[in-house]
C-alpha angles and dihedrals in degrees: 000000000000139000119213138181128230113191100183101154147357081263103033092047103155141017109180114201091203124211075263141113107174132208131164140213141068138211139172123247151150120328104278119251106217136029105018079068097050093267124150119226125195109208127209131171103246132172131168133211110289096024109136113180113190122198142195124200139185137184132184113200118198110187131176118194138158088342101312130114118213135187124193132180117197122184129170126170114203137167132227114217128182123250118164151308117253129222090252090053100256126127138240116209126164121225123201128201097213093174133009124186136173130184139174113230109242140181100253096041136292122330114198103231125199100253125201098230113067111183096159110128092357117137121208120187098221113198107208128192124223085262103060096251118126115244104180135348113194113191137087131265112184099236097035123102136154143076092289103011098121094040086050089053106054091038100095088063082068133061110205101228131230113273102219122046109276139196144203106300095017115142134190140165134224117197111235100224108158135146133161125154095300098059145282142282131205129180155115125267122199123203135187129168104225102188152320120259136140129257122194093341089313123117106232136199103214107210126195111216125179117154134166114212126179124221150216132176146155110230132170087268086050139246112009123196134177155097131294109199117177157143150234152173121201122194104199126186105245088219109047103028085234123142096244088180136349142160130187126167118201135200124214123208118182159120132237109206119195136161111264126216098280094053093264137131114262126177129201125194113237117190121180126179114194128187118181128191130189128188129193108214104182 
């Protein structure tokens, strides 16, 4: 569960990977059997041979920027295989980009753009704890560098799970506390399970997420600060650990401060809305 910047041009100024993972859909099924009756449930991410989840996932990025207005659409659809348990307990699993788009919003309709980032029929070997946080993704991705940048990267398909067993009205909190070469990000997540119910045949655990993080960063326009405020609801299936649907939307508030021609200090306001969706279509 992280958010990240990626300032990567004057245009393309931001790209937030939220605390988010998103999904969509509903669907009404049998009474469920834990949690709505008081019972705890301990969660763990857990797959078997032969287990393939396939995702779809969509963002919308609104950004305003010295002056400009600018309106992105990403979607990917991956897939999430089984590979094998490790002797420490963790989990191997391998996730496939199968498509990658991504368009500018016009006037007149959508324009495909050349974007920096190109996941499509890339592999990445993800290792999971039993927890659901990534612990490593070796691959490669044309567009990501750095130390974590591919784990940083995959990390939105996963929602890391409570520690301890948790019930209906349960909350808890996890401290944001990230940094790599491109800045750092401080902050507070909440978390509260709402409630137990079934999508698509599957027994959730619908959690509540809403978090505020503050940012700084070092981009090509200079030093950028803010605040990143958002949330987000996670429907994960009580026996696997895995996000069955989510959505979550951001807002970025923030200020980009460079030198100007005459060697003085000049700031320029920097806005970005983000919503993320993420769909489970097994």
């Amino acid at each position: 569960m992280k958010y990240r910047i990626d300032l990567r041009n004057e245009l393309t100024v931001i790209t937030v990977l939220a605390l988010v993972s998103s999904l969509a859909g509903c669907s009404s099924a049998p009474t469920p059997s834990t949690g709505e009756v008081g019972g705890e449930i301990t969660f763990r991410y857990s797959l078997e041979e032969g287990d393939v989840l396939k995702y779809e996932g969509y963002g919308n990025r609104e950004m305003q920027f010295q002056g400009m207005s600018m309106e992105t659409i990403h979607s990917d659809r991956i897939s999430i295989t089984y590979d094998h348990e490790t002797d420490d307990g963790n989990l191997l699993v391998d996730l496939k980009y199968l498509e990658s788009s991504d368009k500018m919003v016009r006037l007149d309709g959508y324009e495909e753009i050349d974007a920096p980032v190109k996941p499509e029929g890339r592999t990445i070997s993800v290792t999971l704890s039993p927890k659901g946080e990534v612990l490593n993704a070796g691959g490669f991705i044309v567009g990501i560098s750095g130390k974590n940048g591919i784990k940083n990267y995959v990390d939105k398909w996963f929602f890391e799970l409570p520690e301890d067993p948790v019930k209906v009205g349960d909350t808890w909190e996890r401290e944001i506390d990230e940094e790599d070469e491109r800045g750092k990000i401080t902050g507070l997540a909440r978390l509260e399970l709402k409630k137990i119910e079934y999508k698509d045949g599957i027994e959730v655990a619908v959690i509540d997420v809403d978090y505020e993080g503050q940012i700084i960063s070092e981009t090509p326009s200079g030093k950028m600060t803010g605040t990143n405020e958002g949330e987000s609801t996670f429907k994960i299936a009580v026996k696997g650990g895995y996000i069955v649907e989510s959505s979550g939307s951001s807002d970025f508030k923030g200020a980009i401060v460079s030198e100007d021609a005459s060697g003085g200090e000049q700031k320029q306001k920097i806005t970005v809305v983000n919503d993320d969706k993420v769909k489970l279509c097994k």
